[in-house]
C-alpha positions as CSV (number, residue, x, y, z in Angstrom):
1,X,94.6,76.9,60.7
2,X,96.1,79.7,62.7
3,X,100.1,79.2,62.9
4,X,101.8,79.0,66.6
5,X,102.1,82.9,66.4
6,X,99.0,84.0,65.1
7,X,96.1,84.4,66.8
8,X,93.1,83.0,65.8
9,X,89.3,84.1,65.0
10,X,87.2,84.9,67.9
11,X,85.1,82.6,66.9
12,X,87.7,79.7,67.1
13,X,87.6,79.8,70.5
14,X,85.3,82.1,72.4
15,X,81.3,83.5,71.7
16,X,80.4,86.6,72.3
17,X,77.8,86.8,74.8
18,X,76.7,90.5,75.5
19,X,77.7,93.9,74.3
20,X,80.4,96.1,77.3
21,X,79.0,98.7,79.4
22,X,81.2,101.3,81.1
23,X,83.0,99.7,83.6
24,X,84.1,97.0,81.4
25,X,85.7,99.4,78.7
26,X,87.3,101.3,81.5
27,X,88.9,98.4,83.0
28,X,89.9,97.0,80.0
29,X,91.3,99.8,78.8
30,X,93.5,100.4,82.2
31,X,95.1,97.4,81.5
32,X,95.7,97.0,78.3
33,X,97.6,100.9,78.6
34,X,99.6,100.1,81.5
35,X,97.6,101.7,84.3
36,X,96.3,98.9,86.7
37,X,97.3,95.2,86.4
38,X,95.3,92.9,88.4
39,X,93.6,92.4,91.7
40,X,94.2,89.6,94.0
41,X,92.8,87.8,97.1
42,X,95.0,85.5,99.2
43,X,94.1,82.8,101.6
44,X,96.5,80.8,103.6
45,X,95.0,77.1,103.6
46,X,96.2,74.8,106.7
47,X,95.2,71.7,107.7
48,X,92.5,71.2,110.7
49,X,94.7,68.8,112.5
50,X,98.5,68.2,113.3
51,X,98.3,64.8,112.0
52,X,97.5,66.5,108.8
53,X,98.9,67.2,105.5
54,X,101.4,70.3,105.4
55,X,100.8,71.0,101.8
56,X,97.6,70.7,99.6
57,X,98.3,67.8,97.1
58,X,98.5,69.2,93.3
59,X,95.5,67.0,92.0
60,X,93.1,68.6,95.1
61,X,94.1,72.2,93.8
62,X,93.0,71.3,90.3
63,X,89.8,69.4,91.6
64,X,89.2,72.7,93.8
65,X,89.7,75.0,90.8
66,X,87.1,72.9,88.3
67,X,84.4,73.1,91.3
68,X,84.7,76.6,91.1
69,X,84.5,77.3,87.3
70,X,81.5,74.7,87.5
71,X,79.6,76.9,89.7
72,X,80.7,80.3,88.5
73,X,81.5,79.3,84.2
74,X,81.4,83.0,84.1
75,X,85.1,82.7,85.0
76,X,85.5,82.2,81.3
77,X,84.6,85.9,80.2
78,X,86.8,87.7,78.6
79,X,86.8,91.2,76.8
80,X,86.9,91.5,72.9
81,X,88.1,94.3,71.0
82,X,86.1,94.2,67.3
83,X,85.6,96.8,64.6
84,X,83.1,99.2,65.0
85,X,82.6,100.9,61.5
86,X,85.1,101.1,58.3
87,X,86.5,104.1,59.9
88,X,88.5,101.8,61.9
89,X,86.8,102.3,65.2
90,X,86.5,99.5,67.7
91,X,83.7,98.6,70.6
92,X,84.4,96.1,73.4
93,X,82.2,92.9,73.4
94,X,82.1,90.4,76.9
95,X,82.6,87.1,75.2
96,X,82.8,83.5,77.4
97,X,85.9,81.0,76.2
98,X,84.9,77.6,74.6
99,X,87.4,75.8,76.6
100,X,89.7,76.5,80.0
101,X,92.6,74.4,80.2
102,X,93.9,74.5,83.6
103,X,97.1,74.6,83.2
104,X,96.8,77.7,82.1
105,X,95.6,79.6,84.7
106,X,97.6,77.6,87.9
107,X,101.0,77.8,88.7
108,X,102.7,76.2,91.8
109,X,105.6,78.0,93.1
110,X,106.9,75.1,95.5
111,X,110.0,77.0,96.5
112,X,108.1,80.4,97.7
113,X,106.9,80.8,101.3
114,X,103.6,80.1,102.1
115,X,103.3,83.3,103.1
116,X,102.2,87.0,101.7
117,X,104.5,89.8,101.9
118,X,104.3,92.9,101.3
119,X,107.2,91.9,99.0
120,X,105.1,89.2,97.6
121,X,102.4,91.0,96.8
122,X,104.5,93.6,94.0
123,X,105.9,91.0,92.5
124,X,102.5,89.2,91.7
125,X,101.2,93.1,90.9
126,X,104.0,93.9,88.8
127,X,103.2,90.7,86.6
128,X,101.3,91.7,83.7
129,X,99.3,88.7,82.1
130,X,96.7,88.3,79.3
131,X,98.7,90.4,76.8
132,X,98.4,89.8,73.2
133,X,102.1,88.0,73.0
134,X,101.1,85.5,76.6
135,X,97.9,84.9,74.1
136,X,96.5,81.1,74.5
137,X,92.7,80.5,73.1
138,X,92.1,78.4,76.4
139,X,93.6,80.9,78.9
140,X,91.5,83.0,80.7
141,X,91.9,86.3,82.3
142,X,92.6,85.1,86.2
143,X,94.8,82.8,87.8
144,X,95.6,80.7,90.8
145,X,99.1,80.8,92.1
146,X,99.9,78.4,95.2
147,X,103.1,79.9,97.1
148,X,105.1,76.8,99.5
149,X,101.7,74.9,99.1
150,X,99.7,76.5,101.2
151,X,99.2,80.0,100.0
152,X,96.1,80.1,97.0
153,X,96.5,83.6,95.5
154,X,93.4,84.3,92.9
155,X,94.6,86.9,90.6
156,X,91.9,88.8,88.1
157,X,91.8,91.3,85.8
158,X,89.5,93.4,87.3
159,X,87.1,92.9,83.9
160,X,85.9,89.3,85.4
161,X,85.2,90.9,89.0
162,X,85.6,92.5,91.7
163,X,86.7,92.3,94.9
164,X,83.4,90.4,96.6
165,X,83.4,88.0,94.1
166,X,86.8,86.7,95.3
167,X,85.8,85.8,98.6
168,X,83.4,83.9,96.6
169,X,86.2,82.1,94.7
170,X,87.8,81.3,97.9
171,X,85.2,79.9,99.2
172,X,83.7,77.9,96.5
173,X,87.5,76.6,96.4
174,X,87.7,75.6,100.3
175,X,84.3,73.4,99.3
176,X,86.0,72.0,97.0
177,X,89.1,71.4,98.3
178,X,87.2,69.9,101.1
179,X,85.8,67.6,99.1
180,X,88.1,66.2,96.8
181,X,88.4,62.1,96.9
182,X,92.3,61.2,96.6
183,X,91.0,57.6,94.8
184,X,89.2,58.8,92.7
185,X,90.8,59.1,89.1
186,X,92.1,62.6,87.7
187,X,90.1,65.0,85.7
188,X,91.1,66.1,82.4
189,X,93.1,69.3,82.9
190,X,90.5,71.0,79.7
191,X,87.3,72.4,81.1
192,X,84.3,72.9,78.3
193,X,82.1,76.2,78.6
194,X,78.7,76.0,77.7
195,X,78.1,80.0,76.5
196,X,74.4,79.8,76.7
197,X,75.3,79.7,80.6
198,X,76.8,83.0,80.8
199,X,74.6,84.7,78.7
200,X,72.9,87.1,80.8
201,X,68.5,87.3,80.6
202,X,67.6,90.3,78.2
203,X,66.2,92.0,81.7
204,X,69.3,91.5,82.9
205,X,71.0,92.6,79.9
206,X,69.3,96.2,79.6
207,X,70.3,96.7,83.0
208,X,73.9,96.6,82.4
209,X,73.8,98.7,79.7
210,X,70.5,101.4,80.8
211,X,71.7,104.6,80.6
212,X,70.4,107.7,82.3
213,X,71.4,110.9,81.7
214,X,75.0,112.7,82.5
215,X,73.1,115.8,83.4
216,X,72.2,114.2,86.8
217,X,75.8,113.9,87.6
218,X,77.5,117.1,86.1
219,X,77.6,119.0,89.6
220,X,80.3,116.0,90.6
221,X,82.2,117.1,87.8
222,X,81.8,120.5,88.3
223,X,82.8,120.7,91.7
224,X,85.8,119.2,91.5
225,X,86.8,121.5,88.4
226,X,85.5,124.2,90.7
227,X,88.1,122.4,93.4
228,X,91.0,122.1,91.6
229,X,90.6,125.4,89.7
230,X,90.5,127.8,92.9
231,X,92.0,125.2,95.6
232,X,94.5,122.9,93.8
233,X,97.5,123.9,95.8
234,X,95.5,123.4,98.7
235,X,94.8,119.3,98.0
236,X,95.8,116.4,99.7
237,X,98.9,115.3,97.5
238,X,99.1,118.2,95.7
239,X,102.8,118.1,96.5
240,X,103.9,114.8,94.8
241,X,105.8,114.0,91.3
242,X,103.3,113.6,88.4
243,X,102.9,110.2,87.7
244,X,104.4,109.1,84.5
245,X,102.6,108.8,81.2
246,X,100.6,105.1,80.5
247,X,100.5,103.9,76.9
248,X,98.5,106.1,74.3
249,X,96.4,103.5,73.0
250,X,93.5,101.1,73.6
251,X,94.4,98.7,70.8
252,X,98.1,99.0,71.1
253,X,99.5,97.5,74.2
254,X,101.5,99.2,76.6
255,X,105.4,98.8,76.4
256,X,107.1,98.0,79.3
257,X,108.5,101.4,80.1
258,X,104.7,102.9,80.6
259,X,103.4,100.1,83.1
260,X,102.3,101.3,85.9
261,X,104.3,99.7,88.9
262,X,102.9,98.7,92.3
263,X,104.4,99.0,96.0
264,X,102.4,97.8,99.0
265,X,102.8,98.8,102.8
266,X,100.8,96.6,105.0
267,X,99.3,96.7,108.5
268,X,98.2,93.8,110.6
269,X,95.6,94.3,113.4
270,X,95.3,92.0,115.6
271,X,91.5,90.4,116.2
272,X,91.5,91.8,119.7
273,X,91.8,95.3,118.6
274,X,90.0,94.9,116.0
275,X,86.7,93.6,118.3
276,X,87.7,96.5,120.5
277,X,86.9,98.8,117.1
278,X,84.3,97.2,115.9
279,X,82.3,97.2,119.4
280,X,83.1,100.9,119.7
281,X,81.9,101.4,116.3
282,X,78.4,100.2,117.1
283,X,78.2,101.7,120.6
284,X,78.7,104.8,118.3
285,X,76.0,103.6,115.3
286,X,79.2,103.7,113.5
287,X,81.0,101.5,110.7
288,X,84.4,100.5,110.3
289,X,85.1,101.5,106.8
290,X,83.9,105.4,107.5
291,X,86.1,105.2,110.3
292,X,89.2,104.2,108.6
293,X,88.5,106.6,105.9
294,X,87.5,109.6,107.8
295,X,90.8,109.1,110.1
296,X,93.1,108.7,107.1
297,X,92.1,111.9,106.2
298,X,92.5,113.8,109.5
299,X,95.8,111.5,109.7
300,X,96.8,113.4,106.4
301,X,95.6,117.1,107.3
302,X,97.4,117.4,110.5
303,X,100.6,115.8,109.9
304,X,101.6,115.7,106.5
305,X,99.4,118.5,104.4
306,X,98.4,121.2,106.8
307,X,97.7,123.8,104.4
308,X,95.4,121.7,102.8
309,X,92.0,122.4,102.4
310,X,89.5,119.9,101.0
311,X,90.4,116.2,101.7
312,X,88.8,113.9,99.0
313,X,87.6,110.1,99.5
314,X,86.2,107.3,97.9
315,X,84.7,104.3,99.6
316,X,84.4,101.2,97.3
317,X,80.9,99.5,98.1
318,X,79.3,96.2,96.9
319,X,75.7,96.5,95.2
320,X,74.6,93.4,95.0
321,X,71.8,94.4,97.1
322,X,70.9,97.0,94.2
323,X,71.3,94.4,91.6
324,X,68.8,92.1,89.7
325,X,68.8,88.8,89.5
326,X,67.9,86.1,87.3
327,X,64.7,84.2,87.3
328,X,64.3,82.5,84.1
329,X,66.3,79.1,85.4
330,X,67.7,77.1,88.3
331,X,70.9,78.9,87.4
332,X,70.6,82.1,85.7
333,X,73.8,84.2,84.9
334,X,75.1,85.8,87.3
335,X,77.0,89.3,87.6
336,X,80.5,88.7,88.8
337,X,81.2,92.5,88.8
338,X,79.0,94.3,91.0
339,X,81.0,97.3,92.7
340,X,80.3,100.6,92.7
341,X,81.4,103.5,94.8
342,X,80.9,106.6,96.8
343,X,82.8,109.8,96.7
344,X,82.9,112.3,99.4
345,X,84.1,115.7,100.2
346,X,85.0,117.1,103.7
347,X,86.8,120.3,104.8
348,X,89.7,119.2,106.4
349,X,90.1,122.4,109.3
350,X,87.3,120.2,110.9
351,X,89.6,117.1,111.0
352,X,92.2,119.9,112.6
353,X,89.4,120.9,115.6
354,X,88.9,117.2,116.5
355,X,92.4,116.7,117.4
356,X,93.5,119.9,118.5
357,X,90.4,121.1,120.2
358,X,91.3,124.2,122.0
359,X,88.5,125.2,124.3
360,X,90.0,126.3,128.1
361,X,87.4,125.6,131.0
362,X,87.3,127.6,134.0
363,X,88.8,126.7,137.6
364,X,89.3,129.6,139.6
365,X,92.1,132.0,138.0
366,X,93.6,128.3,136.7
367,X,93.3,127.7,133.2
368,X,93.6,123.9,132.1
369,X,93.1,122.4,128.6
370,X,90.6,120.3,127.5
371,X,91.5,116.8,126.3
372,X,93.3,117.7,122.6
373,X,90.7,114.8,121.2
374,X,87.3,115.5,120.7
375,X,86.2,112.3,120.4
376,X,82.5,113.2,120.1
377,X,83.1,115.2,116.7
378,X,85.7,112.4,115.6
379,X,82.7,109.8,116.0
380,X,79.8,112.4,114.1
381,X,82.0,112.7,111.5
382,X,82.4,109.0,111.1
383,X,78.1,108.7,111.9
384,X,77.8,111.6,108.8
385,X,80.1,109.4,106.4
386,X,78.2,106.3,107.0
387,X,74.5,108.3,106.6
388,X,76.2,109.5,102.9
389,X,77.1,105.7,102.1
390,X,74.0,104.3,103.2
391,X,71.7,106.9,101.5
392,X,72.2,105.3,97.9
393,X,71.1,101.8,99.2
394,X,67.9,103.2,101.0
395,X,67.4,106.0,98.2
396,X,65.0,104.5,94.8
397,X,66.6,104.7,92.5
398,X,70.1,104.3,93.6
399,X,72.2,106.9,93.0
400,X,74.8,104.5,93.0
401,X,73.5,102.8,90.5
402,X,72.8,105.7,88.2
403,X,76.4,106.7,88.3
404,X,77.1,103.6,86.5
405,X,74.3,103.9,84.3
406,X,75.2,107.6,82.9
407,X,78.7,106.7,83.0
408,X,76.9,104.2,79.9
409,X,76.9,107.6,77.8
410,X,80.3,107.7,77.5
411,X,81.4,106.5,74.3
412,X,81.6,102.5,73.1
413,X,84.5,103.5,70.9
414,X,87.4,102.3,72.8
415,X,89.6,105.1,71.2
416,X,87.1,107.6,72.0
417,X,86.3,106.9,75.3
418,X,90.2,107.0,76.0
419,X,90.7,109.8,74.5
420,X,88.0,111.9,75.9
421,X,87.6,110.3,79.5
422,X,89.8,109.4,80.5
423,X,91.3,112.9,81.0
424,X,88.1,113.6,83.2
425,X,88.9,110.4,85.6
426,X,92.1,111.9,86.2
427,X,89.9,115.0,87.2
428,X,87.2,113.2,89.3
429,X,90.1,110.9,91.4
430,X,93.2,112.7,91.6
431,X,94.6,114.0,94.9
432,X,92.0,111.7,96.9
433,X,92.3,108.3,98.9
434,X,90.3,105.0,98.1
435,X,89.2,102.4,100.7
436,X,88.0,99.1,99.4
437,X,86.9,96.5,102.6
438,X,85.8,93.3,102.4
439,X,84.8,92.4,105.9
440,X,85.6,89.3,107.6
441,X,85.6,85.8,105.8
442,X,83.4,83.8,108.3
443,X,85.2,80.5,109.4
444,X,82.1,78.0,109.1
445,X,82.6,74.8,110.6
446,X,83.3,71.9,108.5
447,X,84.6,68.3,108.7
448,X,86.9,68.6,105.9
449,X,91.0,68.6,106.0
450,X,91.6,72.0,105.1
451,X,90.8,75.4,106.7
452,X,91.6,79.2,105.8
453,X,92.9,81.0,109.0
454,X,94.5,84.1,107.6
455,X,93.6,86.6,103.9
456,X,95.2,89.6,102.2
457,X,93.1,91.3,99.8
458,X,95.0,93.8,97.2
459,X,94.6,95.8,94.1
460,X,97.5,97.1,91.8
461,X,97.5,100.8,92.2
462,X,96.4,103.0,89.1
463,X,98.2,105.0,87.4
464,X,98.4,108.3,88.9
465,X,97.1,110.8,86.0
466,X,93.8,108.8,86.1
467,X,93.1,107.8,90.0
468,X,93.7,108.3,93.6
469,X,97.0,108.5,95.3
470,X,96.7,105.6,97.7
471,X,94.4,102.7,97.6
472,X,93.7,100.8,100.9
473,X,92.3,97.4,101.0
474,X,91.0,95.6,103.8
475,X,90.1,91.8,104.8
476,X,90.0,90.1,107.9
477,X,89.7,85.7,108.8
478,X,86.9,85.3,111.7
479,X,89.6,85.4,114.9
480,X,92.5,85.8,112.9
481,X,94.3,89.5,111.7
482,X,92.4,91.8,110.1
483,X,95.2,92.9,107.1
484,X,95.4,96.5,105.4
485,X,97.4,96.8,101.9
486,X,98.3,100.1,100.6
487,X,99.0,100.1,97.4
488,X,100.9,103.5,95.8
489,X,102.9,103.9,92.8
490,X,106.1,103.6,92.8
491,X,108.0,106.9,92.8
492,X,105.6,108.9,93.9
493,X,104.8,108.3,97.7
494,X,107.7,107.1,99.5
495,X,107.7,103.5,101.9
496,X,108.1,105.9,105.1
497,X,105.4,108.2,104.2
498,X,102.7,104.8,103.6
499,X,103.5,103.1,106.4
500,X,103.5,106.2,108.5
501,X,100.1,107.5,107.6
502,X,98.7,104.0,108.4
503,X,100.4,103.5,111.7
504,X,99.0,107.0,112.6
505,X,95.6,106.7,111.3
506,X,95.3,103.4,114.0
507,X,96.8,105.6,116.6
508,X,93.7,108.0,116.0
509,X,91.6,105.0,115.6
510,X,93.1,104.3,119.4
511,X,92.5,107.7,120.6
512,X,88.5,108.1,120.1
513,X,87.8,104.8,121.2
């Protein structure tokens, strides 16, 4: 038997269930050197009557929890470093937990406000869980944190999912919340995993890890060597301190000097405006996410880089649409992790003409400017950015599904594939903004005590030597706030300089509507 301090075999307390593709090693790896903690989605829960309780009782949160692990087990997933060959190499395996004790993964933090701040938010990023020394054999690798009783943060490593899936989670824990019986007698705290439930079909199984071939992808990376090697003063950020260095090794873990650490700014926009947005988006055959993107950029060219040349973007996307599912049994394994995303170039002195557009009309021997916005160019911009993400769902086979697929080739040797790619995601995502939007959480009606009327959806920034300079994240409660998170790494973007690009981009925003 294993001693207090040592860990114990795999097999003690977990099965493997399928071999790692990309996206697994790379997000294992990113945590386990320090360069993105965790991702979180937070819903305030209040009661659906004044006579109600203020707080949700402790035995309902656990009750909530277990219907959510029942219906998703593949909560218990974890990643698995094991030897490779003799020459000491290691691969990453996906392996489900035997057991989930919850204790484990909820904490109740009675004396916090049942709120989340901005300051809230960094101190739950800046929290860096499922390390080797926090190691428990029934722990798994997300939690639930309930601030002042009312505030249910999920927290995941982004291995176990992504950002759709928490709306999920929230969901699935409003049901069960909502259904919880006060008489009847409290569950045992230890939840039992069944692995063959997680274990993907083989169909499914090949698709995770199909690869196709890099060649279809190299002109990405060659145009942004191309990019940085005759325009890299002229970037967006090409100004700001280089980040400092995250830990050297996948199998070592980072030491508390190279974690990455988190700030946030966030914006709150109120559901009126935001139906005033969203209406002039589709009068406009237009999308909110191409919008916020392509005004952030013009936000950045003409008011804090305009010398810069080529702005740089990436939209997050779910692809659930472009994924298979199972059909071997009622309930067939299910992807928790399905994003993907979409990068996009755009020459920034075209962001300049929209909002300084120069053009003099004729009135007699009077002169008189045109309107400095061209909204018309401002909303084809946004039309052209939507076209290039909907192309890869409309497009067989998906290109977005092939960039995950040839990012398959890269190496399963979690040394190797840190060593060698990491140094070309730095390449590919440096100098760029990221938008990640979850849409609105649709308020369904129900009889039950309990109702969500507000969300805050976040992701730790990454380090700066290997991703993009600010990250925004978006989620809105059906008439409630829609709330955007920046996240940016501390030191290098100052609090002034967040906020003021997003209280500018929603100016902009204003201005073409």
């Amino acid at each position: 038997m294993a001693s207090k301090n040592e860990k114990p075999e795999a097999s003690a307390y977990c099965t493997v269930v399928r071999p790692s593709n990309y996206l697994d090693r790379m997000f294992y790896i990113q945590h386990r050197v320090g360069a993105q903690s965790n991702i979180l989605l937070s819903a305030h829960y209040t009661s659906t009557s004044e006579a109600g309780p203020k707080s949700l009782p402790r035995e309902a949160v656990y009750s909530a929890v277990r219907s959510v692990i029942t219906e998703y087990p593949e909560l218990s997933l974890i990643g698995l470093a094991e030897p490779l060959d003799s020459k000491g190499r290691h691969e990453l395996r996906v392996a489900a937990l035997h057991e989930i004790d919850l204790e484990t993964c909820i904490e109740f933090r009675d004396t916090d406000e049942p709120k989340i701040t901005p300051k809230a938010l960094e101190c739950l990023h800046n929290e860096w869980n499922w390390t080797d020394e926090q190691f428990n054999p029934r722990q798994p690798w997300w939690k639930v944190v309930v601030l002042g009783g009312q505030q249910v943060v999920f927290v995941y490593h982004h291995l176990v999912c992504d950002g759709r899936f928490s709306q999920m989670f929230q969901r699935q824990f409003l049901i069960g919340l909502n259904s919880f019986d006060e008489h009847q007698e409290p569950s045992s705290k230890i939840i039992k995993i069944d692995s063959e439930a997680v274990r993907l079909e083989p169909e499914m199984e090949k698709f995770w890890t199909s690869t196709v071939s890099v060649f279809l992808f190299l002109h990405v990376f060659l145009s942004s060597m191309l990019i940085r090697l005759f325009l890299g003063s002229r970037l967006l950020f090409a100004n700001v301190p280089r980040a400092k260095p995250h830990g050297k090794s996948a199998l070592v873990e980072a030491l508390p000097e190279e974690l990455t650490k988190t700030r946030i700014a966030t914006l709150r926009i109120s559901s009126a405006k935001m139906q005033r947005i969203i209406s002039a988006c589709r009068e406009r055959k237009a999308t909110f996410a191409p919008l916020l993107l392509s005004m952030m950029l013009c936000t950045l060219a003409l008011d804090y880089y305009p010398k810069a040349m080529v702005g740089i973007s990436n939209c997050a996307l779910d692809l659930r649409p472009l994924y298979p599912r199972g059909t071997e049994s009622p309930r067939s394994a299910q992807f928790l992790q399905q994003a993907g995303g979409h990068r996009k170039f755009i020459w920034l002195e075209r962001c300049r003409r929209i909002f300084y557009h120069q053009e003099w009309s004729q009135n007699d021997d009077v002169k008189a400017p045109a309107p400095k916005v061209d909204a018309d160019a401002a909303w084809q911009l946004v039309r052209e950015y939507r076209a290039a993400l909907a192309k890869g769902f409309e497009t067989d086979p998906s290109p977005h599904i092939q960039t995950v697929q040839a990012g398959n080739n890269v190496s399963t040797d979690l040394e190797e594939m840190k060593k060698s790619y990491f140094p070309v995601l730095g390449n590919h995502m440096n100098n760029s903004i990221q938008l990640s939007n979850l849409g609105v959480f649709a308020t369904e009606a129900n009889s039950g005590p309990w109702k969500i009327d507000d969300m805050s959806f976040s992701a730790a920034t990454v380090n700066g030597n290997i991703s993009y300079n600010i990250s925004l994240n978006v989620v809105g409660v059906e008439g409630g706030d829609t709330v955007v998170n920046a996240s940016y790494e501390d030191g290098i973007l100052t609090e002034d300089m967040v906020y003021g690009v997003l209280e500018t981009t929603f100016e902009r925003i204003e201005a073409i509507l």
